[in-house]
C-alpha positions in Angstrom: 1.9 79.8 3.0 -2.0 78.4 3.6 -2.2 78.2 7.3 -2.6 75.0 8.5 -5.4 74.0 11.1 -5.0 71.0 13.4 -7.8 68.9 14.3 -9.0 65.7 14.9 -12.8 64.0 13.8 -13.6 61.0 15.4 -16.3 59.0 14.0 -17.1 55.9 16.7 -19.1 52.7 15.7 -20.6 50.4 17.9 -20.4 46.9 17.0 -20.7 43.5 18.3 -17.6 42.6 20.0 -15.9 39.6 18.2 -13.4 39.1 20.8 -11.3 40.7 24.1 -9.0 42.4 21.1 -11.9 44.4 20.5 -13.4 45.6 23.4 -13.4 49.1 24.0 -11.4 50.6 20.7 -12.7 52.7 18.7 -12.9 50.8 15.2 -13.2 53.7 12.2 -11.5 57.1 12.8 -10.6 59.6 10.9 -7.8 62.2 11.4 -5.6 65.2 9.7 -2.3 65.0 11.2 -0.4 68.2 12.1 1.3 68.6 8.3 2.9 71.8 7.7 1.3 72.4 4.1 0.1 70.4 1.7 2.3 67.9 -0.8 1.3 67.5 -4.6 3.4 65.4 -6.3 2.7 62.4 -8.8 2.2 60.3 -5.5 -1.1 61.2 -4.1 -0.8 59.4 -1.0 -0.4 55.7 0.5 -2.3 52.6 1.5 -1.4 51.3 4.8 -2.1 47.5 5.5 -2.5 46.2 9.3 -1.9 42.7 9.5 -4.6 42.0 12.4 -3.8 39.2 15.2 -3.5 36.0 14.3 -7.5 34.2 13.8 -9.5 37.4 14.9 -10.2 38.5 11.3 -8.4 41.5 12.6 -7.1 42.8 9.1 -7.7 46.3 7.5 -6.9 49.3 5.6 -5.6 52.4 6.4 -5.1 55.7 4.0 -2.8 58.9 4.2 -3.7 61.7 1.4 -0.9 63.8 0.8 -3.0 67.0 -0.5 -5.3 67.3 2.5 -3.0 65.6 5.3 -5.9 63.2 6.5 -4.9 59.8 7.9 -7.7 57.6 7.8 -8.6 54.4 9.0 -10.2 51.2 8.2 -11.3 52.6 5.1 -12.3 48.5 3.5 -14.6 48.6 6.0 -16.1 51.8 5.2 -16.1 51.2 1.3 -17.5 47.4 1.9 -19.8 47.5 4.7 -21.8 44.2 3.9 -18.4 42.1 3.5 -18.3 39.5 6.3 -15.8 39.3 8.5 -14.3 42.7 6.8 -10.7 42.0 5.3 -9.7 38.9 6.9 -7.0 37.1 8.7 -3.4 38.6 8.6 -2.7 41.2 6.0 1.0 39.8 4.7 1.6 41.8 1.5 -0.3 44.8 -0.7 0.4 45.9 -3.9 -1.2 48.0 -7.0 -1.3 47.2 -10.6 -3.4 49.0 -13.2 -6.6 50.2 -11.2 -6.4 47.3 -8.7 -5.3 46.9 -5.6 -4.3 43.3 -3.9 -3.7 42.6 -0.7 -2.7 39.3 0.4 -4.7 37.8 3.4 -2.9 35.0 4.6 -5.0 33.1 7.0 -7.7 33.6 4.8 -6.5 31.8 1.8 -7.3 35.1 -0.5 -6.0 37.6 -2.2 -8.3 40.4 -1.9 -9.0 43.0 -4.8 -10.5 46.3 -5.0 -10.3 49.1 -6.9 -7.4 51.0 -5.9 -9.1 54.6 -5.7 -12.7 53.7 -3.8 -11.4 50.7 -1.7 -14.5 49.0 -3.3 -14.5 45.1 -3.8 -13.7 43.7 -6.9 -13.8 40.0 -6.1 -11.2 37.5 -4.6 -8.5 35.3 -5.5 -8.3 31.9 -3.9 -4.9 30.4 -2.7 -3.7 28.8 0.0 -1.8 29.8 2.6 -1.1 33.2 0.6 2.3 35.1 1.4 3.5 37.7 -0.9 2.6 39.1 -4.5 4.8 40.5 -7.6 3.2 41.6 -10.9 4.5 41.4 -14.1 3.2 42.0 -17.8 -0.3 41.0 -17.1 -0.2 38.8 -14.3 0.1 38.3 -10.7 2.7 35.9 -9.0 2.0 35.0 -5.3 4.1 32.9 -3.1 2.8 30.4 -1.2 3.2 27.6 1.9 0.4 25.8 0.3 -0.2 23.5 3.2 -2.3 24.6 6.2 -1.3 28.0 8.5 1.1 25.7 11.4 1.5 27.7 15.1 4.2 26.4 16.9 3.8 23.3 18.5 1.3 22.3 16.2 1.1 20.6 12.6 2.4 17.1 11.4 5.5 16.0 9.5 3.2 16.4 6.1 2.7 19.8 7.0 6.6 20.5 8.2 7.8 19.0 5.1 5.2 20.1 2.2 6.7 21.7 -0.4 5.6 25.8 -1.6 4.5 27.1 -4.9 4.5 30.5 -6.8 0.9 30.7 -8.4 0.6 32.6 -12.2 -2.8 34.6 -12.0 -4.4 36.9 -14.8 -4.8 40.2 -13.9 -7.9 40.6 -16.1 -10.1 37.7 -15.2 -8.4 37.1 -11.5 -7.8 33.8 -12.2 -5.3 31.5 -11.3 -3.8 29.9 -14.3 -0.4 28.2 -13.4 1.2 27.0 -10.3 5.1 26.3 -9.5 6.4 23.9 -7.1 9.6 25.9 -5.3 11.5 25.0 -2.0 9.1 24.8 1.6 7.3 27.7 2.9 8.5 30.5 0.5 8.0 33.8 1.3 8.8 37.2 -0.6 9.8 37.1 -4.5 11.0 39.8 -7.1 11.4 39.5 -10.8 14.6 40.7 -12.9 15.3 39.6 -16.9 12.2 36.8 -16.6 13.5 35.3 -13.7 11.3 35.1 -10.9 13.6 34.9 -7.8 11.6 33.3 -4.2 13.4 33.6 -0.8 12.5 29.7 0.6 12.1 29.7 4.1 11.2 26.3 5.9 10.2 28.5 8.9 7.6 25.5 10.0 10.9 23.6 10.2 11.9 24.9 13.9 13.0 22.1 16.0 11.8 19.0 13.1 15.0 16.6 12.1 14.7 18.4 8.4 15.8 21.8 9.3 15.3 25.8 7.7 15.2 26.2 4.4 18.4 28.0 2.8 17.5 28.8 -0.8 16.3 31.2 -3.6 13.9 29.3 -5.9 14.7 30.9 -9.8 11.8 30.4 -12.6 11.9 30.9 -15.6 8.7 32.8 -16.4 8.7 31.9 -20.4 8.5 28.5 -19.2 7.1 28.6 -15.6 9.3 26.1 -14.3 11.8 26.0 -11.6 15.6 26.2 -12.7 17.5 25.9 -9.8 18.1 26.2 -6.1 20.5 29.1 -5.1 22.0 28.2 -1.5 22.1 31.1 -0.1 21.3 31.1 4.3 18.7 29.9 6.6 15.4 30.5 7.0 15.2 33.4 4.3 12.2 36.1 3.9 13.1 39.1 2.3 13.7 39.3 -1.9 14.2 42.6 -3.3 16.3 43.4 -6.7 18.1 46.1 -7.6 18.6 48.4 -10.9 21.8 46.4 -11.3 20.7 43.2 -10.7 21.7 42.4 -7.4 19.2 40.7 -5.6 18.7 41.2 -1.5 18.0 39.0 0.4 17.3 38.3 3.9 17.6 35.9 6.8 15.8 34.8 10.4 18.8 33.0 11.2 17.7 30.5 13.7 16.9 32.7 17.0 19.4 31.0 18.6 22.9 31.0 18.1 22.6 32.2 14.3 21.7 35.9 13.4 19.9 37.2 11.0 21.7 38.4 8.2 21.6 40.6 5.0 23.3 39.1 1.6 23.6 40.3 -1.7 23.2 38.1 -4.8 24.7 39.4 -8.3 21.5 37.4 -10.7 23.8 38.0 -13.9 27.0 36.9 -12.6 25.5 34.2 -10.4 27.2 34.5 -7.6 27.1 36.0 -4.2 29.0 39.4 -3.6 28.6 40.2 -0.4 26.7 39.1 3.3 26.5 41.9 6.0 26.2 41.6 9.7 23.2 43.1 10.3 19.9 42.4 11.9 17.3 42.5 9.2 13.1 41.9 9.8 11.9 44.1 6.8 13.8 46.3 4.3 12.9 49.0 2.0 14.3 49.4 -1.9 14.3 53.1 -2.8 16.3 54.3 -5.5 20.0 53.1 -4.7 19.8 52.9 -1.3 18.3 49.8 1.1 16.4 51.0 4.3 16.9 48.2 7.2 15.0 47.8 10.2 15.2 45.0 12.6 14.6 43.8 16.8 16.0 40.7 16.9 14.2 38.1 19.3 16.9 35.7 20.7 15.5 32.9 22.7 18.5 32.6 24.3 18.4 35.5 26.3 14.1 35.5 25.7 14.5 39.0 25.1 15.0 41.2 22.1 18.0 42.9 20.7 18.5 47.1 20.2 16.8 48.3 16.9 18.0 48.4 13.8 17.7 51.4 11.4 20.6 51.1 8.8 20.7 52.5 5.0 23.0 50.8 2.5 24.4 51.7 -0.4 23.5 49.3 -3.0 26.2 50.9 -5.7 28.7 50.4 -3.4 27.1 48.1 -1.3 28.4 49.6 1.6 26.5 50.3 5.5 26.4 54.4 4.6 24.0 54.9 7.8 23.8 52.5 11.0 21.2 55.1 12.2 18.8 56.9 10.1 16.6 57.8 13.2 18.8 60.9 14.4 16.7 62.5 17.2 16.5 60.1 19.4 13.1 58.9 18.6 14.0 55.1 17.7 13.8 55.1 21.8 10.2 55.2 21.5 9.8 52.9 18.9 9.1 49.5 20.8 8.8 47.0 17.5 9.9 48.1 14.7 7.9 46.1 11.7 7.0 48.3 8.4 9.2 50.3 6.3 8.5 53.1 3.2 10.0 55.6 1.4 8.3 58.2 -0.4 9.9 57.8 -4.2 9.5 61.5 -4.5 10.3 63.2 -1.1 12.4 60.3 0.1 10.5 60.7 3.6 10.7 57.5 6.0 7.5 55.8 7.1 8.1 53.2 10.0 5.5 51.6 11.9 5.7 49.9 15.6 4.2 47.0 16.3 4.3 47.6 19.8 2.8 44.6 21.5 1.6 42.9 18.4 -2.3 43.2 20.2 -2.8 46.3 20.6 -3.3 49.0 17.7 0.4 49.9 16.7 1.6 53.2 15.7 2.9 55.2 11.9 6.1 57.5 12.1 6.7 59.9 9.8 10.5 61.0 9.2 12.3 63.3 6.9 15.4 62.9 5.2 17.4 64.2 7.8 15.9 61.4 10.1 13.9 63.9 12.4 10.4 62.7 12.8 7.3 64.8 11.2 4.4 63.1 12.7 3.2 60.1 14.6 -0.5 58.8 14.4 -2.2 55.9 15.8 -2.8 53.0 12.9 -4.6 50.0 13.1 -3.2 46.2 14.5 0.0 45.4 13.6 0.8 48.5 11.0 2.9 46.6 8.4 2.5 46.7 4.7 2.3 49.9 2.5 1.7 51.0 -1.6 1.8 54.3 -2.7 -1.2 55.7 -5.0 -0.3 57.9 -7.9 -0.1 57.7 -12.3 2.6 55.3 -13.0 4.5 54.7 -9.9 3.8 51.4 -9.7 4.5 50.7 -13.3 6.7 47.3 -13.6 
């Protein structure tokens, strides 16, 4: 075996400060993490996206290369120095199709697109309000709130109540080319047998007389119009469809009395099989088997709930693992927020949000839930693609 030496190259820049979030962190590093030996297999490594605090532009990109075991960060800024204000505002969703790579900036109203080997900018893709993006036979489809970005406490009953909308864009020419009105404030989507399926939210609803949303948008793609309204829970935000055509989804529940929950939709027999009792904030699809993670905020109690880390058998749909994390590691873990699996080694990538300020950090775990590796990512580690030939195929 090639022996493996540890180190760490730090590369500090010193910029103007755009805000206290800033002051005194080192903004581009780049690492090797303590890997064992190298990997080479048809996934070459994996884009990490840091969803940045909310209006501090805040955004970037970070990249793990499975050959050399480097971790680097903030590699946008280092392909695309002259770009102002770097990526953006919020990072909510990356993905990779053909040689590009599109990650949606939510605050900024863009969908950002570079090439998916040298980071370097391709152009931009303007919508409002952006959320979450899906590709399919030549075009993007990207959910979004359409209305302004609302904080709580703030906004109107126009914005409360304005209706979302899944936007058609070419892949080729990155333009926008069709636009679907769906239910309010929809968030993640997935497409099975030219049906694009949208988990509706109404999460600006908290508190107004109109209530959460509580349903999955279908569209017909052929036609680009909205069929129907599946009822399904409250204030849904995961979408994710299996082999067999069950489609998960996810709910906030209410953060009071009402959990969050996990249900499974059968799209060819229309109806729903199955709801589970368990806490879900983001969820993994790997193969046949659904990675959960979750810490519940209650405002009831203004505190949050023990961590989720479940697996579930999506054959069987069955809880096979309440606890994935076996060595005791989830202790350290204070906000659980990202989730990846490796479609070849079937390692575990989770990332803590920590704080949701402060840099956050990347765990690495094996199969048999004992972690590999932890490194330092950037703020608010969230949102991953892999990089390799045809993995991302659709």
């Amino acid at each position: 075996m090639k022996k493996s030496f540890y180190y760490i190259i730090l590369i500090t820049a010193t910029l103007a400060l755009l805000n206290s979030c800033r002051e005194d962190e080192v903004i581009y590093i780049k690492e090797v993490v303590p890997v064992t030996q190298p990997e080479y297999t048809s996934v070459e490594g994996f884009y990490l996206l840091n969803e940045g605090v909310m209006q501090h532009d805040l955004a970037s990109l970070d990249y793990y290369n499975y050959a050399t075991g480097e971790y680097e960060r903030d590699v946008y800024t280092d392909a695309n120095p002259t770009v102002v204000m770097e990526l953006g505002d919020v990072g909510n969703d990356i993905g990779i199709y053909g040689s590009k790579m599109y990650m949606v900036i939510n605050c900024s109203d863009k969908v950002e697109v570079v090439d998916k080997r040298t980071v370097k900018r391709i152009g931009q893709i303007d919508i409002p309000n952006c959320r979450y993006i899906k590709f399919y036979q030549g075009y993007a489809y990207v959910s979004s709130y359409v209305g302004p970005v609302v904080l709580e406490g703030e906004g109107n009953d126009e914005d409360v109540y304005q209706l979302g909308a899944v936007f058609k864009v070419d892949t080729t020419t990155l333009q926008v080319v069709d636009k679907c009105v769906v239910g309010r404030q929809p968030d993640e989507l997935d497409i099975v047998d030219g049906k694009i399926y949208v988990a509706n939210s109404g999460g600006y609803s908290q508190g107004a007389m109109i209530g959460y949303e509580n349903t999955v948008s279908v569209i017909d793609i052929a036609t680009f119009k909205e069929e129907e309204r599946i009822p399904i829970a409250i204030n849904l935000l995961g979408c994710k469809c299996d082999r067999r055509g069950i489609l998960w989804v996810s709910s906030r529940g209410d953060y009071h009395g009402t959990p969050s929950m996990l249900y499974a939709y059968d799209t060819q027999k229309r109806r729903l099989v199955k709801s589970f009792d368990v806490r879900v904030s983001n969820m993994c699809l790997e193969g046949d088997s659904l990675y959960v993670i979750s810490k519940e905020w209650s405002s009831l109690s203004q505190g949050y709930a023990n961590g989720t880390y479940a697996i579930i058998n999506t054959k069987t749909l069955e809880v096979v693992n309440e606890q994935f994390i076996t060595d005791g590691t989830d202790s350290r873990i204070v906000q659980p927020y990202g989730i990846a699996v490796n479609p070849i080694t079937k390692d575990i990538y989770v990332t803590d949000g920590l704080n949701f300020v402060q840099f956050g950090f990347l765990y690495c775990f094996g199969q048999d839930g004992v972690m590999k590796w932890r490194i330092r990512a950037g703020n608010i580690p969230a949102h991953f693609v892999f990089l390799g030939d045809n993995i991302n195929e659709q």
